[in-house]
C-alpha positions as CSV (number, residue, x, y, z in Angstrom):
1,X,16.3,-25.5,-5.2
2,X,16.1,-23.1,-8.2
3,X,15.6,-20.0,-8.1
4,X,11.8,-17.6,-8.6
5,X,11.8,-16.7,-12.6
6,X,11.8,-13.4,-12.7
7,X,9.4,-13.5,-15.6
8,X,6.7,-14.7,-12.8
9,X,6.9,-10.7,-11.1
10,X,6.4,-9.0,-14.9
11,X,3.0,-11.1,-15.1
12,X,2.3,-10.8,-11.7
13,X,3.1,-6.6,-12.0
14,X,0.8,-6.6,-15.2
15,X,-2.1,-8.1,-13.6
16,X,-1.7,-5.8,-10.8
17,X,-1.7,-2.2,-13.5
18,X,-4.3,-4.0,-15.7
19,X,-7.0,-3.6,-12.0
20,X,-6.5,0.5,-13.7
21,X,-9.7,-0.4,-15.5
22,X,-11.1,-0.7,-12.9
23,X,-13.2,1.8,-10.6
24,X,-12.3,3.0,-7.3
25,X,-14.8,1.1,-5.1
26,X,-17.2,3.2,-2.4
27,X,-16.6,3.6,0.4
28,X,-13.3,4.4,1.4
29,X,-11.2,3.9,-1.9
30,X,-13.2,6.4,-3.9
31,X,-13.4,8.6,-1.2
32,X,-9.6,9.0,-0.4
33,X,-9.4,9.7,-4.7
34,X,-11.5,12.5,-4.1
35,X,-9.7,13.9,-1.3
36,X,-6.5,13.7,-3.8
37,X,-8.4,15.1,-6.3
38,X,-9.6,18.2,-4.3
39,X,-6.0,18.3,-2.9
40,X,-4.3,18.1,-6.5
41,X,-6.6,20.8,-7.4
42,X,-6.6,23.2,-4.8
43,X,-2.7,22.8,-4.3
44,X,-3.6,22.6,0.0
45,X,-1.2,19.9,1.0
46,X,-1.0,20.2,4.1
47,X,-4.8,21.1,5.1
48,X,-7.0,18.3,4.3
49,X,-10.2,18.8,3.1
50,X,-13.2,16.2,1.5
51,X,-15.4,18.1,-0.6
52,X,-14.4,21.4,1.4
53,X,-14.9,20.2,5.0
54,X,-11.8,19.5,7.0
55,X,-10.8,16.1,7.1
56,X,-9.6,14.4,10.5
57,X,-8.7,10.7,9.5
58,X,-6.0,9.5,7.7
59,X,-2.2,11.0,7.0
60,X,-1.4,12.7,4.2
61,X,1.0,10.5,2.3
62,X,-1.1,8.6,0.6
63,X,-3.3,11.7,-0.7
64,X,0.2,13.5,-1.6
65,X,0.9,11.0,-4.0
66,X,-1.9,10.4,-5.3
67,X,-2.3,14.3,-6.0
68,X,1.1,14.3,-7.5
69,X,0.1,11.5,-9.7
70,X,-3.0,12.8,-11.0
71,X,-1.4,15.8,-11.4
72,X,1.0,13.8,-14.2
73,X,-1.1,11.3,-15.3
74,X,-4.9,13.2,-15.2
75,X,-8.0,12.6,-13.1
76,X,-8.2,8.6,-13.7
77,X,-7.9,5.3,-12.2
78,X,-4.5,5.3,-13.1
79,X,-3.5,8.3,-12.1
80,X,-5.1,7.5,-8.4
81,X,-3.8,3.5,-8.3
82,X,-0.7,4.0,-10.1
83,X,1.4,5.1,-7.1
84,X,0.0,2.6,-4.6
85,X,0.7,0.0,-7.3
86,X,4.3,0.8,-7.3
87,X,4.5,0.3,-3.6
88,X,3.2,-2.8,-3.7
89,X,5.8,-4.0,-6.1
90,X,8.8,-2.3,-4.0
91,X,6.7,-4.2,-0.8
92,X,7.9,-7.3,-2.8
93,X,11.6,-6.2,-3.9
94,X,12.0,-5.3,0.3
95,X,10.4,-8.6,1.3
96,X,13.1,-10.5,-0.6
97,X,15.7,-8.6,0.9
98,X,14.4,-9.1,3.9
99,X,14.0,-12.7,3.3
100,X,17.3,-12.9,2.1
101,X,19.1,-11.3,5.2
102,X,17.4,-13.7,8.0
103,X,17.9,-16.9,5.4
104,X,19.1,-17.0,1.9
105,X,18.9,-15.7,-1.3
106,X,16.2,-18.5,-2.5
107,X,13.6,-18.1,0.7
108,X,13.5,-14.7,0.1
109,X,12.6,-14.6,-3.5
110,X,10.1,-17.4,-2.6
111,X,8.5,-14.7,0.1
112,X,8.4,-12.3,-2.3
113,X,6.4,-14.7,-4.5
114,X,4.3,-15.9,-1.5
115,X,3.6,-12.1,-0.7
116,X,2.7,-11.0,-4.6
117,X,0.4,-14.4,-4.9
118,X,-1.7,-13.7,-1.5
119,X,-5.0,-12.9,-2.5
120,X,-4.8,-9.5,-0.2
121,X,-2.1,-8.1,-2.1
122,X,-4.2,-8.5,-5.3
123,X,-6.9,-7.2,-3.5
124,X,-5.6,-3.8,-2.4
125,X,-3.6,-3.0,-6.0
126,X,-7.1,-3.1,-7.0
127,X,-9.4,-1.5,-4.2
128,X,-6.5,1.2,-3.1
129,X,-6.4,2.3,-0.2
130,X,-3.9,3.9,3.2
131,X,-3.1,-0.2,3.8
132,X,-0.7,-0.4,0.2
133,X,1.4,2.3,0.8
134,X,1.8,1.3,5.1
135,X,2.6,-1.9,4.1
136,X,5.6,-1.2,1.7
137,X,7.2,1.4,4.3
138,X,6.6,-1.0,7.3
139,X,8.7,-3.9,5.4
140,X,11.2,-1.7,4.3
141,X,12.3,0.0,7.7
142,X,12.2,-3.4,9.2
143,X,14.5,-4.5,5.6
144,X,16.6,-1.8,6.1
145,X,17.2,-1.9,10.4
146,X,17.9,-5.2,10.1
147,X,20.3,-4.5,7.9
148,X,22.2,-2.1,10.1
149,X,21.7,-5.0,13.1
150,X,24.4,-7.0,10.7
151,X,26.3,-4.2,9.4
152,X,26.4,-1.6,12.0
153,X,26.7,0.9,9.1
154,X,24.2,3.8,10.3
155,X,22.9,4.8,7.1
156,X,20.8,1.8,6.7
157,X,19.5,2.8,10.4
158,X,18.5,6.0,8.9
159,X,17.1,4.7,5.8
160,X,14.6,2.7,8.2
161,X,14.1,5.8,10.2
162,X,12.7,7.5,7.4
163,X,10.6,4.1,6.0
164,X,9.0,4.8,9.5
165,X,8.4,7.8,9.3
166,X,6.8,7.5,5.5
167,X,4.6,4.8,7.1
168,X,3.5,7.0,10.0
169,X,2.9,9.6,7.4
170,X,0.3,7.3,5.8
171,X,-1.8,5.3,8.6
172,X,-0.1,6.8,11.9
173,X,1.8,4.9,14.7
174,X,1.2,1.3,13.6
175,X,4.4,2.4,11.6
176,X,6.4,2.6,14.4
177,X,4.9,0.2,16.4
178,X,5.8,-3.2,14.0
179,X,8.7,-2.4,13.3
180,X,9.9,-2.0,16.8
181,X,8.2,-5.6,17.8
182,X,10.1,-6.8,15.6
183,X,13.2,-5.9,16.8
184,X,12.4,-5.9,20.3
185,X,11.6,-9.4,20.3
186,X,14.4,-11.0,18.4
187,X,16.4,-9.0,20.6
188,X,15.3,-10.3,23.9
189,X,15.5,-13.7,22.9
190,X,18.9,-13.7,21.1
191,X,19.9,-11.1,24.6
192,X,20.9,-8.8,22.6
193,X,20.6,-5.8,25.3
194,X,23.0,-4.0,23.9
195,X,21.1,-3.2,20.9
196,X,18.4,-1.5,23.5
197,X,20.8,1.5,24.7
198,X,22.9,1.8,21.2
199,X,23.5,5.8,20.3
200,X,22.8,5.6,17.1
201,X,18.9,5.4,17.8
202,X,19.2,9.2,18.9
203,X,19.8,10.6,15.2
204,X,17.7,8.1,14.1
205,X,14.5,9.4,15.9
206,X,16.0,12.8,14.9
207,X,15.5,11.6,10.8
208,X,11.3,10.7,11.9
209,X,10.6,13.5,13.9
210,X,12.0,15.9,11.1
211,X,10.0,14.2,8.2
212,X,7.3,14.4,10.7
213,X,7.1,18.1,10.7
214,X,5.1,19.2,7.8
215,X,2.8,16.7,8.1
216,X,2.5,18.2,12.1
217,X,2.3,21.8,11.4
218,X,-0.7,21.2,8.9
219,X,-2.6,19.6,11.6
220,X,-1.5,22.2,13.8
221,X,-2.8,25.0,11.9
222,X,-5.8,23.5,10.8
223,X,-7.1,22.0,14.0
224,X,-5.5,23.2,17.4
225,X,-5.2,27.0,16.1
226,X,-9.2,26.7,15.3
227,X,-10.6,24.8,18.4
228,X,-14.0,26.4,17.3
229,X,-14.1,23.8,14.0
230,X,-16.5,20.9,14.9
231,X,-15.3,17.4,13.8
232,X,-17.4,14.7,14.3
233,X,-19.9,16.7,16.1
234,X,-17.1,17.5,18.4
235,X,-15.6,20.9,19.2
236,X,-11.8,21.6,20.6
237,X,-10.5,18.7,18.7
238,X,-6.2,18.4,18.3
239,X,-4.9,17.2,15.2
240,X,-1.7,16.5,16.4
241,X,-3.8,14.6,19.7
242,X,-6.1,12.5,17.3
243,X,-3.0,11.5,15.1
244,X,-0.5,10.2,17.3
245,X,-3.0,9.4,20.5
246,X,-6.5,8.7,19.5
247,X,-6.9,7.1,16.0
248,X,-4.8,4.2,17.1
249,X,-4.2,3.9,21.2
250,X,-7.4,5.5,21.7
251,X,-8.9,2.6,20.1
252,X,-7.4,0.1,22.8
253,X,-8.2,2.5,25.7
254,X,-11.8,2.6,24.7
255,X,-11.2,6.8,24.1
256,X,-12.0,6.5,20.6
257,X,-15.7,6.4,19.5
258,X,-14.8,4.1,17.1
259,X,-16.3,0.5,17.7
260,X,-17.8,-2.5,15.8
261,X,-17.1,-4.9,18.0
262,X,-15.0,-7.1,16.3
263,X,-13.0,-10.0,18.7
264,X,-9.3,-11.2,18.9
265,X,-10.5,-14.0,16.0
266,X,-11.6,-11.3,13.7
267,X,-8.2,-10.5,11.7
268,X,-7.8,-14.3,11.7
269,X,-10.8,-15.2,10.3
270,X,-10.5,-12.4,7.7
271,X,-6.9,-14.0,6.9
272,X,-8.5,-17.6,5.7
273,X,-9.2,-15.6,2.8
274,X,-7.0,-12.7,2.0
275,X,-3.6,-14.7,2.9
276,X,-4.9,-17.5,0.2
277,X,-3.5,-19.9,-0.7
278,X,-0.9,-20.1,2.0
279,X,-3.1,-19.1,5.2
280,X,-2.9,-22.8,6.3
281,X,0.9,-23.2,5.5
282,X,1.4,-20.1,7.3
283,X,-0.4,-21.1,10.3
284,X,1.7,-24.2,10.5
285,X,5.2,-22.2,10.1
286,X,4.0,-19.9,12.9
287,X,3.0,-22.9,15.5
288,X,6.4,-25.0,14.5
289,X,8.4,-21.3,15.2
290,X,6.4,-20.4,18.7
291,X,6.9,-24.2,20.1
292,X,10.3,-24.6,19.1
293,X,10.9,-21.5,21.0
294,X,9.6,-22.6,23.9
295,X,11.2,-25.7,24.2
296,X,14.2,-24.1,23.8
297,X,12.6,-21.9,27.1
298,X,12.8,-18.6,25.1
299,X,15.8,-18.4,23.4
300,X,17.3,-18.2,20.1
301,X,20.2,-20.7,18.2
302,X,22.1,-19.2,15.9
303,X,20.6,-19.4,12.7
304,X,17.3,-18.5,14.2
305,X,15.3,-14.8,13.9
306,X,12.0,-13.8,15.8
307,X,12.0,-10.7,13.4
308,X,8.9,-12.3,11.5
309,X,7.4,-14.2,14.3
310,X,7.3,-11.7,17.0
311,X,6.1,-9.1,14.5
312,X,3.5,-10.9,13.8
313,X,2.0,-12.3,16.8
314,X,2.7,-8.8,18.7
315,X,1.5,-7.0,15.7
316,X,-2.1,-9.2,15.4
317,X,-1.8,-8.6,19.2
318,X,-2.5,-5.2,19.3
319,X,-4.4,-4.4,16.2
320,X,-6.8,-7.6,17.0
321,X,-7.3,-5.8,20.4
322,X,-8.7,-2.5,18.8
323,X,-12.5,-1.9,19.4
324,X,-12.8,-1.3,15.7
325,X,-11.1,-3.5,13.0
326,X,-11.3,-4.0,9.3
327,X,-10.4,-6.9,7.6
328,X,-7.5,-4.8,5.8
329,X,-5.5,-3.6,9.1
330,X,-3.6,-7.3,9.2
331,X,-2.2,-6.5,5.8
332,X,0.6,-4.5,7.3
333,X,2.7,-7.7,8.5
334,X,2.0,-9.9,5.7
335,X,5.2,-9.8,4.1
336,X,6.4,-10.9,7.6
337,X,3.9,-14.1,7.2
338,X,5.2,-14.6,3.3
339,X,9.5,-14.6,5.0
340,X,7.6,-17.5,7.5
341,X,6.1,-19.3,5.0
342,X,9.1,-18.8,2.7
343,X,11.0,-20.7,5.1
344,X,8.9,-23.4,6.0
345,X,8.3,-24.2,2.3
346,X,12.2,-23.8,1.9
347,X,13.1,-26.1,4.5
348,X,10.3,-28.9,2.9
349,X,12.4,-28.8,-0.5
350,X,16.0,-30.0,1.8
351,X,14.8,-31.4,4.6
352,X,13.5,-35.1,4.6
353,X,11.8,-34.9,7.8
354,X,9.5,-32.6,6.6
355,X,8.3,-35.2,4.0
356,X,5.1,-36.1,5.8
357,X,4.1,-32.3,6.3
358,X,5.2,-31.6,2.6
359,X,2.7,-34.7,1.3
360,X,-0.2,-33.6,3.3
361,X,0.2,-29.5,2.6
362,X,0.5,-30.3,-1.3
363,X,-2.1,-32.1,-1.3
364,X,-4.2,-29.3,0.4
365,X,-2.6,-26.7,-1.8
366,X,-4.1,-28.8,-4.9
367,X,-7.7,-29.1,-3.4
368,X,-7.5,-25.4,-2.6
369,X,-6.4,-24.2,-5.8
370,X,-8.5,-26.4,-8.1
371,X,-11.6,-25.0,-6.2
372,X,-10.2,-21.4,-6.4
373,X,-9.9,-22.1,-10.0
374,X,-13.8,-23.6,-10.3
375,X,-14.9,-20.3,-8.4
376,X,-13.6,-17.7,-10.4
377,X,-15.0,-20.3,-13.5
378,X,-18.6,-19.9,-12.2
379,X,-17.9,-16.2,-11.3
380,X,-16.6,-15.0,-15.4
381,X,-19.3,-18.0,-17.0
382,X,-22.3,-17.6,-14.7
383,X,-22.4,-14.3,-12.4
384,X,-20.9,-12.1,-15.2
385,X,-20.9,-14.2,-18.6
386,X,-18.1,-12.7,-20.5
387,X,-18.7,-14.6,-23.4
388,X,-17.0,-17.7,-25.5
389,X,-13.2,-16.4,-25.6
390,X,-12.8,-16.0,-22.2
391,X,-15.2,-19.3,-21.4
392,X,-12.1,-21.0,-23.7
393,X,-9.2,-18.9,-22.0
394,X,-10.6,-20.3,-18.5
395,X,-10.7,-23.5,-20.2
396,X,-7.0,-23.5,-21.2
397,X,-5.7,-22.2,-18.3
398,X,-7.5,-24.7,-16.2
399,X,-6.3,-27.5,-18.4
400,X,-2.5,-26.2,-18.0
401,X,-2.8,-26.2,-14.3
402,X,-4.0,-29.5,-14.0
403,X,-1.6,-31.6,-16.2
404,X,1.4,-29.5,-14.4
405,X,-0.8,-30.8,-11.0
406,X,-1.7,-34.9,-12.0
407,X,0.5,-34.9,-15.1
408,X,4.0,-33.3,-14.8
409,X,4.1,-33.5,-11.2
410,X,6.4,-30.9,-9.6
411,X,7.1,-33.1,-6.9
412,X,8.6,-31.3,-3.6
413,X,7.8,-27.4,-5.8
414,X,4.3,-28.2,-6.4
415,X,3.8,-26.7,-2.4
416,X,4.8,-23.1,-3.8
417,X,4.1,-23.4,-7.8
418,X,1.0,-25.1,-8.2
419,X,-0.5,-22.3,-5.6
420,X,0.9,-19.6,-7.6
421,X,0.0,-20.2,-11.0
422,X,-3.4,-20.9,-9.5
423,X,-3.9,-17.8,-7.8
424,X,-2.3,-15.6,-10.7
425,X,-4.9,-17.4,-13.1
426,X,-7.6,-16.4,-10.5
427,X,-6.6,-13.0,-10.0
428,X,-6.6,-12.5,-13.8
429,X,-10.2,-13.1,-14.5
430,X,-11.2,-11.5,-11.5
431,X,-9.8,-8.3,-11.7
432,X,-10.7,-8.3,-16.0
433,X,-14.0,-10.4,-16.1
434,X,-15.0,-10.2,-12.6
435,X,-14.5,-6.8,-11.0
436,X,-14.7,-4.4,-14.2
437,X,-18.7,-5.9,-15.0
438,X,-19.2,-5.5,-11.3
439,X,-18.1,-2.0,-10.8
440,X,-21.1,-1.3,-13.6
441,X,-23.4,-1.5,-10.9
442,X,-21.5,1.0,-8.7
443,X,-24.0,4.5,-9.9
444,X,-21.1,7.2,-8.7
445,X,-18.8,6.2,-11.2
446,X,-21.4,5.6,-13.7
447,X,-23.1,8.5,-13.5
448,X,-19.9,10.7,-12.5
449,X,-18.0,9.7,-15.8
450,X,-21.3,10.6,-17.6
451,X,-21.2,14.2,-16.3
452,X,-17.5,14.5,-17.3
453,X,-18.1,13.3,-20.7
454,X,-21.1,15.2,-21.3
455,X,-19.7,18.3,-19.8
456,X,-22.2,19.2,-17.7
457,X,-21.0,21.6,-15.1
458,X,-20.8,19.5,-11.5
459,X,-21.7,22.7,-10.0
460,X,-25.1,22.7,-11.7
461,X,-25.6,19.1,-10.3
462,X,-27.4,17.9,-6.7
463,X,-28.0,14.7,-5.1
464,X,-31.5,14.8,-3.6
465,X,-31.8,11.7,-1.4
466,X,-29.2,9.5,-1.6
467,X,-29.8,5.4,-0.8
468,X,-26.4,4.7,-1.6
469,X,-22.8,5.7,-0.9
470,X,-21.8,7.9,-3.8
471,X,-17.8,9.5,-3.1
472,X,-16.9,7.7,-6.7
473,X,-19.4,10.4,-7.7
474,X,-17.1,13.1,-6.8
475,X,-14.4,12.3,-8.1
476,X,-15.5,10.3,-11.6
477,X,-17.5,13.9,-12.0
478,X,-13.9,16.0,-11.2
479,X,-16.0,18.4,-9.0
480,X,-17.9,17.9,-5.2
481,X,-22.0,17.8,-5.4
482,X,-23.7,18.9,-2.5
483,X,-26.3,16.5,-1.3
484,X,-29.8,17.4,0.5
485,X,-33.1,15.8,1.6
486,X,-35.2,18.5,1.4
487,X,-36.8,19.9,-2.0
488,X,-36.9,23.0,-0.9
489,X,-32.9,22.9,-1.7
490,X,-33.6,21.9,-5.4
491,X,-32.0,25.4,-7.1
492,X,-29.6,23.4,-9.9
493,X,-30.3,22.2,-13.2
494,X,-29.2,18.9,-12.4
495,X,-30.5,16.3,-10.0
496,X,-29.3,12.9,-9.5
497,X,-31.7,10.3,-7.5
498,X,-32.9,6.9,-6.9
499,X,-36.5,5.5,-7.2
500,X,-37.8,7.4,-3.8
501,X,-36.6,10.6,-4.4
502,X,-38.2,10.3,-8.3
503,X,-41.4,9.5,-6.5
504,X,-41.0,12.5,-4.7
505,X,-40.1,15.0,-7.0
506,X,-43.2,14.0,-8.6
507,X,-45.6,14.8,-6.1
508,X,-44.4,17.5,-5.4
509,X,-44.8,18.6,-8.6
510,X,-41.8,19.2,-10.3
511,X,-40.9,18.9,-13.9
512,X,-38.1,17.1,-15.5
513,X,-36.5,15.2,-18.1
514,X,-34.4,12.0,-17.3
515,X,-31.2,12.4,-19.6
516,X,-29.3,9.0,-17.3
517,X,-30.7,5.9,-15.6
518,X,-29.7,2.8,-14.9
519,X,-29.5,0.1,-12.0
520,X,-27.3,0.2,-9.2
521,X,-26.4,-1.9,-6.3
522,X,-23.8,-1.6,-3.2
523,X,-20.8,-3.3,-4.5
524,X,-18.8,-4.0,-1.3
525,X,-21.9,-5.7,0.0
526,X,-22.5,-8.7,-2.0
527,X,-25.3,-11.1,-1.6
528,X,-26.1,-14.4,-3.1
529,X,-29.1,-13.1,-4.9
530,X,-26.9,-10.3,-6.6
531,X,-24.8,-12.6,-7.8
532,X,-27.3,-15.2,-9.2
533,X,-28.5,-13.2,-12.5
534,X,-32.1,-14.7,-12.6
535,X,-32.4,-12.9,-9.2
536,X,-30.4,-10.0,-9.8
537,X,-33.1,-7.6,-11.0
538,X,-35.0,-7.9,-7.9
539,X,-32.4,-6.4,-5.6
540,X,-31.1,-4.1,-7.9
541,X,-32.1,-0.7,-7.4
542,X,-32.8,2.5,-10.4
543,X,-30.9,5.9,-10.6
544,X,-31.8,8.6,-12.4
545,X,-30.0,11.7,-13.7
546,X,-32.6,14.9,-14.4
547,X,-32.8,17.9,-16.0
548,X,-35.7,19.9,-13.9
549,X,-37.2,21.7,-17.1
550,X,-39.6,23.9,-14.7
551,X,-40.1,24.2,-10.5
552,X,-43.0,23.3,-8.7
553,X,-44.9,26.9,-7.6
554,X,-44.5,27.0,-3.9
């Protein structure tokens, strides 16, 4: 079987820096850029803060780099994405070595492939968030330990040591947590106990708990020194308790508030969508791995690893057992899913007796990708009509992947290649022709670039009741603006508002002059009338920027 182009990753990278155009997308993403930004310019790295009130949620890692970045690069899209983007693409680079270590040199470039062409992957280089970052140190200690399992050289031990310890840094225990499924499982099954009681883990828990400690003695001194600060309504709150208790166990033992109900099914579900176009390929990998090690009553042959299977399952496990879940929180083991699939689709290409399964999963592959390929179509030539030259680029690139499908027939590849090029063609139009007209209709960044480039002061600026999320606002401003529901508040120069509050300003009497306005809708939420344009304008909503030229006499 040959081996992944290396070409493929350099377009693959490009679509990935080319989502830079596009705007960090409320809620969360354009949230955590403003905590960076706030952090980058108040030079408090270890107290965290979102628009100067303490923040209790998230690590620090991921606002550290990003600070750094924005520090180098400026207060933009790139200079908040770029660093998660570069994890991504060492996520790959670890996966492959990883891949490499439990197989062979051509399954793991193949995982890497499967992981850099699963629509989540595209999805979060785009819409950045903690899960980018968690993801890339997760594989990598898992990478790196399992090379020491074959080496018994202790650096590599300690390299993973520290890849945990980066991962806690950025989204808390789950770091630790994978990682040591992983490992626990193969071992048990191979009877490895050995490995259990080895010395070497004592310096290695040395290495996290030291690259834990600034992280530690920020929380310390901004949350258990001042029990008197209210977070969340609540009074006496630990820092070092919520990080490495509540946010994640608490969320199995009911202690954390957090709850939206989601079921065991829910991570699963979300997968049918953000693993495409290999969710049903991985599925089948995972079922032939569990039921061969059963019939084998729970034990391993050589050639054999439950390093990717019993991550995964114990992994999905745990998270799908939280009382709150996003669909993002399964990306963490995904490279894990990419080394399964890897293999399956590797033992397809040598194996004749796979010949049935390979027949049937092409065949799927094809029907999924050519409909992928029509949806993104309707999306770039209906929803957002980009015009003639990219009507005729879809065109061409459609016609390309169907004579390689029904024309030059790649035979036993066409399981991994037809996929990929189909999802890379997607991804290109979505994140250029798809996403970019979409976040038009997000008002913070609209409206928050406009005060930038107008240099109006963001401390002369107020919202006065908000009916939309509005942290891009923040940040695409480069300065926090306070928000109220009460007129009475109105002092500043500047007042940003939707169609209510405009209403209200005007009985009330005031005076103004609308220098910004536009329509706005809540981006993350789609809906089928949003998206059909002869509907559009009637679940669109207007915002308006003001200058108060005189106040209503009280």
């Amino acid at each position: 079987m040959p081996k992944i182009p290396f070409w493929i990753f350099v377009i693959i990278a490009i679509i990935y820096i080319s989502a830079v155009r596009v705007d960090t997308m409320d809620v969360d993403a354009s949230q955590y850029a403003e905590i960076s930004r706030e952090m980058m310019e108040s030079g408090s790295y270890l107290q965290i803060f979102d628009r100067g009130v303490d923040y209790l949620d998230k690590p620090p890692l991921h606002f550290w780099l990003s600070a750094l970045s924005m520090r180098l690069l400026g207060v933009n899209n790139l200079g908040y994405k770029l660093p998660s983007i570069l994890f991504a693409l060492w996520s790959l680079f670890a996966t492959w070595r990883l891949g490499r270590l439990l197989y062979n040199d051509i399954t793991g470039r193949m995982a890497a492939l499967i992981l850099a062409t699963c629509q989540g992957l595209f999805l979060i280089t785009n819409d950045v968030r903690c899960d980018t970052i968690l993801m890339s140190c997760v594989i990598t200690s898992i990478w790196l330990i399992q090379e020491w399992v074959v080496s018994r050289k202790v650096h590599y031990l300690l390299a993973g040591s520290a890849a945990i310890a980066l991962g806690m840094m950025t989204k808390g225990p789950v770091a630790l947590m994978v990682p040591g499924f992983c490992f626990v499982t193969d071992w048990v099954f191979r009877r490895q106990w050995k490995n259990f009681l080895t010395p070497a883990f004592i310096p290695a828990l040395l290495v996290i708990g030291i690259l834990l400690v600034p992280m530690s003695i920020g929380l310390y001194q901004q949350f258990d020194l001042q029990p008197q600060k209210a977070v969340n309504g609540t009074t006496g709150v630990s820092g070092l308790r919520f990080f490495y208790w509540s946010q994640s166990f608490g969320r199995l033992t009911g202690e954390s508030p957090w709850n939206n109900g989601a079921k065991l099914d829910f991570l699963l579900l979300n997968m049918l969508w953000s693993f495409l176009p290999w969710i049903f390929l991985f599925l089948t990998a995972l079922t032939i791995n569990t039921s061969t090690l059963i019939r084998q009553r729970f034990r391993l042959l050589a050639g054999q690893e439950w390093v990717t299977s019993g991550g995964f399952i114990l992994a999905y496990l745990t998270l799908g057992s939280s009382a709150y879940q996003l669909p993002h929180y399964i990306f963490v083991v995904f490279p894990l899913a990419a080394i399964l699939t890897a293999n399956l689709v590797y033992k397809t290409g040598v194996d004749s007796s796979y010949s049935r399964l390979l027949k049937f999963m092409a065949s799927a592959h094809t029907v999924i990708s050519f409909l992928l390929l029509v949806a993104v179509g309707f999306l770039v030539i209906v929803v957002f009509p980009a015009g003639i030259v990219v009507m005729l680029l879809w065109a061409i690139c459609l016609a390309g992947w169907l004579y390689l499908a029904f024309i030059q027939k790649f035979e036993k590849f066409s399981l991994l290649w037809l996929p990929s090029a189909a999802i890379i063609i997607v991804n290109l139009f979505l994140t250029n022709w798809f996403y970019y007209p979409l976040l038009g209709y997000q008002a913070g960044s609209q409206v928050g670039r406009f005060i930038h480039d107008t240099k109006i002061d963001p401390g002369t600026v107020m919202i006065y009741k908000p009916e939309d999320p509005l942290n891009a606002l923040h940040f695409y401003a480069q300065g926090a603006i306070p928000s109220t529901d009460t007129s009475i508040a109105l002092s500043r120069q500047y007042v940003l508002t939707m169609s209510k509050g405009l209403n209200s300003l005007k009985d009330q009497g005031y005076h103004f002059k609308i220098i910004k306005q536009g329509v706005y809708y809540k981006v993350s939420e789609l809906t089928l009338p949003f998206l059909n344009p002869s509907s559009r304008s009637a679940v669109v909503q207007n915002y308006y920027l003001l200058r108060i030229t005189s106040i209503a006499s009280q």
